[in-house]
N, C-alpha and C positions, 0 to 999 in steps of 0.2 A: 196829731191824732192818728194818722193814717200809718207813723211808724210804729206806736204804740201797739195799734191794732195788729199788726202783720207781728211785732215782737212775740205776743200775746199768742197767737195761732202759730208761729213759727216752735213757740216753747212748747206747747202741749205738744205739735206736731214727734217734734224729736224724744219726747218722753214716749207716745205714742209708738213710735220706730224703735224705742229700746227694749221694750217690754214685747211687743211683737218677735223682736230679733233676739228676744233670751236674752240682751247684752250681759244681764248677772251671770250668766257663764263662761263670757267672753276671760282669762284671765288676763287681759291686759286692762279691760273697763270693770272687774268685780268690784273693786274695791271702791268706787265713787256708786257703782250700779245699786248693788245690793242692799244695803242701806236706804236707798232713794224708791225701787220698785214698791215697797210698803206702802206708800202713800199713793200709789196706781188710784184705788179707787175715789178719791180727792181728786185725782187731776182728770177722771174719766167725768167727774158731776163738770170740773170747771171747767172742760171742753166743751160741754154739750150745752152746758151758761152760756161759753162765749160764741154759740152758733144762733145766738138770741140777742145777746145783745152788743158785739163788735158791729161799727156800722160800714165797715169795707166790706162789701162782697163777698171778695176773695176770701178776705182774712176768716170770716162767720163760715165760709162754705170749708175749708181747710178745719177749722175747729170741729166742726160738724161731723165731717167724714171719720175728723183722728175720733171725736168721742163716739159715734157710730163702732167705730174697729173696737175700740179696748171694753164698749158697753159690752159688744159679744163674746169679750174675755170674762169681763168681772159680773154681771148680771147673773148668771147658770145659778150662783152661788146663794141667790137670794129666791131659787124658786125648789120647792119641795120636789123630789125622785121617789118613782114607786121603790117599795121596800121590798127583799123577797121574803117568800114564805118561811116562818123559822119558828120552831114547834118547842126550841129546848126553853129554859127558865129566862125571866127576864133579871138584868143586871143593872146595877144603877150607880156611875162613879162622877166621882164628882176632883178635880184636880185645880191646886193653888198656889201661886207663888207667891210666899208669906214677905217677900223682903226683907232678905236676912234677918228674918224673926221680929218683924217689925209687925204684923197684922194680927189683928187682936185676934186673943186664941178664942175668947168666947163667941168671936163673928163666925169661926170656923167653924167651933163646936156647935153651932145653932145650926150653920147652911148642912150638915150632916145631918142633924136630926129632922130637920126642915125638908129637905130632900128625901130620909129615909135611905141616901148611902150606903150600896154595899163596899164599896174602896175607894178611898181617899189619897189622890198622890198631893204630896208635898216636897216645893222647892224652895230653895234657901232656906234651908232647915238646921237651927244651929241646934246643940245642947240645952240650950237654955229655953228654946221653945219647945222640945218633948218635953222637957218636965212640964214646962207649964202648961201645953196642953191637955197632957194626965192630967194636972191639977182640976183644968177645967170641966173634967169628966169624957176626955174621948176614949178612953180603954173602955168605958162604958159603952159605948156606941161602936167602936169596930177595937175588941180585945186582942186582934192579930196585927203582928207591924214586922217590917223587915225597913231599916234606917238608916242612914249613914251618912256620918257628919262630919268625917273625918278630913274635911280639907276647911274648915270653918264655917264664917254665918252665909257667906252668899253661896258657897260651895255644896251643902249638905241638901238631901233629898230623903223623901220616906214613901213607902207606903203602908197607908193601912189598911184593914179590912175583918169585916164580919166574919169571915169563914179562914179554916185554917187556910197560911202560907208556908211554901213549902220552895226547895231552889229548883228553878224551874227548869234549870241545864242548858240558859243562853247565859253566853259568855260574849258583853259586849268591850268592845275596843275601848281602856282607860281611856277618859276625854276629863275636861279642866273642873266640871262639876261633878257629883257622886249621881249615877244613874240607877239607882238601885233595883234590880229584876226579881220576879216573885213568881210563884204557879199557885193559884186559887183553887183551894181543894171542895166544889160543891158538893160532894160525896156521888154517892152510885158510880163509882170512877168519872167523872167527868172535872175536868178540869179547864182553868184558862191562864197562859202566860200574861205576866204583868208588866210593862216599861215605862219606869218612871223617867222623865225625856228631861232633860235641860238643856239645851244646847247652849254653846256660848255664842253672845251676842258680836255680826258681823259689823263692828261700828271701834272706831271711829270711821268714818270713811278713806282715811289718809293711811289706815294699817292695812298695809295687805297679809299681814300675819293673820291677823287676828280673823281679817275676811276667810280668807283658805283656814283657820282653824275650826269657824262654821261652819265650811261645806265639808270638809272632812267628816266631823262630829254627826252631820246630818247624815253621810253616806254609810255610816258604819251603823244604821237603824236598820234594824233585818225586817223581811219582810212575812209576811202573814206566812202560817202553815199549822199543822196537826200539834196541840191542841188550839183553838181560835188566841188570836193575840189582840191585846189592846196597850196602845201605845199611847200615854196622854202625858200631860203635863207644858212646862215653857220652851218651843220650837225656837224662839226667834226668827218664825218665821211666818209669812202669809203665802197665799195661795198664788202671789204674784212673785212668787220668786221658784228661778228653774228649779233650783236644787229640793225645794219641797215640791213641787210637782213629779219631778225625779222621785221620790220617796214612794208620791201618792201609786206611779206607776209601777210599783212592786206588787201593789195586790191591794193596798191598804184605803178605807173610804173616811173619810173627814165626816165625824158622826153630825157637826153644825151643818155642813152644805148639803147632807142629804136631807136635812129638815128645813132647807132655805132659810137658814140662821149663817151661814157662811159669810155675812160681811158682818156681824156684830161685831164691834169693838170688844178686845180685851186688854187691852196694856195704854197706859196716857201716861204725862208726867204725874207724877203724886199732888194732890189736890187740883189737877186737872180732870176734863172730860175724857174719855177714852180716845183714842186714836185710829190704834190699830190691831189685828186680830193675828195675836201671834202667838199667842195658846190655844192645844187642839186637844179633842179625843178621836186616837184615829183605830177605829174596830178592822174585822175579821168581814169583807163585803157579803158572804154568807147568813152575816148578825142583820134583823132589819130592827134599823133606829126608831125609838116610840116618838122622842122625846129631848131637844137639847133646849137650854137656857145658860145666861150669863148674870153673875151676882155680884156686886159691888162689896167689897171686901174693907172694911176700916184700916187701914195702917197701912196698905201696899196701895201700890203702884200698877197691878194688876186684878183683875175682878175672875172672879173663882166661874170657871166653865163644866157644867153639870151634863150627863148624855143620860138618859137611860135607852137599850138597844137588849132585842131576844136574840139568843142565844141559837143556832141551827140545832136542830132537834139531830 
């Protein structure tokens, strides 16, 4: 029992040490790290378990401390921040990743209308799911789209929207899935850039390709400026990993964690419960958030995450 115990507070300990010490940017530890940092907020609840019920001292007071340290990491996320004053029109988008055209389009078509949706990004977006989400009546609901599916089903991305699209003059660095960018014309000249995000995912753990194709992908995400930007869609990433905090410190605010919705699950295996929160809406920190929610979506493997946030006057 007693090595059990010490195993048990020794393992969180050192998860606790890695995430404190950034190891996901270590590049010699990314590639085991990065992958593993996801699940911080599971190992932050089963530390603070094991400061209750390990019966070694030591071991309870060791759990305790590590889940004491990583609470003051992952907690912020789940308590609501004043918003500033912002005078311009309110915006309400709502972003999903269909699985490679796997999530039924009428589940989409509802959370748009259900929502009232001004822009809609979509990932893994193949041929075969535009049409058949026009079929489903979304031209109806946002008649503006800029698409592109030209690398197949898991590859392709869209966005749509109510008000014209127009190119919005950011030119992002080709990465493995289509990121398609847009500038939303609300008329009176006021506009906003669009980025539809897909990063590719840093897994298997054993690829350190694939891991450094992540951080790349995530690095090459510009940061906030004139006119306000919003960046939403599949990160493959959580708020426990350096490289998206790297992002956050360009300018950019995580529309869930300023509504203390910041640890909601959005991505589980398919026909599982959610896991982990690796879909974001990240606004313009001028913009103040009304509004975030997460939607269970039929067919994917991901649940559809809504923001509505005003606009600075």
């Amino acid at each position: 029992m007693k090595l059990i115990s010490w195993l048990a507070a020794g393992s969180v300990a050192g998860w606790g040490a890695a995430r404190l010490a950034g190891a996901d940017q270590i590049r010699r530890l990314e590639a085991p790290a990065a992958p593993l940092m996801s699940f911080t907020p599971h190992v932050t609840a089963a530390a603070l378990l094991g400061s209750v019920v390990l019966r070694r001292r030591g071991a309870a007071t060791t759990a305790g401390l590590t889940g004491a340290a990583l609470a003051a990491v992952v907690l912020p996320r789940a308590i609501r921040r004043p918003q500033p004053q912002a005078a311009g029109p309110a915006l309400r988008v709502l972003t999903a990743n269909l699985l490679a055209g796997r999530a039924a389009e009428e589940a989409v078509v509802g959370l748009v209308r259900q929502q009232d949706a001004d822009v809609l990004f979509l990932q893994e977006l193949p041929d075969a799911a535009v049409t058949r989400l026009e079929q489903a009546g979304l031209s109806d609901l946002l008649p503006y789209r800029v698409t592109d599916a030209r690398r197949g089903c898991a590859g392709g991305s869209g966005i749509y929207a109510r008000f014209p699209l127009a190119g919005g003059g950011l030119c992002l660095t080709p990465t493995r899935a289509a990121q398609p960018t847009a500038r939303l014309e609300l008329g009176s000249g006021r506009c906003v850039d669009l980025v539809c995000v897909h990063a590719a995912p840093p897994n298997p753990p054993s690829s350190r390709l694939k891991v450094a194709r992540w951080r790349e992908e995530l690095a090459t995400l510009p940061p906030p400026a004139d006119p306000p930007r919003v960046l939403a869609g599949d990160f493959n990433a959580t708020a426990d990993h350096a490289q998206f905090r790297r992002l956050l410190r360009k300018g950019h605010v995580d529309a869930a964690g300023e509504m203390g919705n910041g640890l909601v699950p959005t991505w589980g295996p398919r026909g599982k419960p959610a896991l982990l929160t690796i879909d974001h809406v990240l606004v313009d920190p001028r913009c103040a958030v009304v509004a975030t929610s997460v939607h269970d979506l039929p067919g994917s493997d991901h649940r559809a995450v809504f923001a509505e946030f005003r606009l600075p006057g």
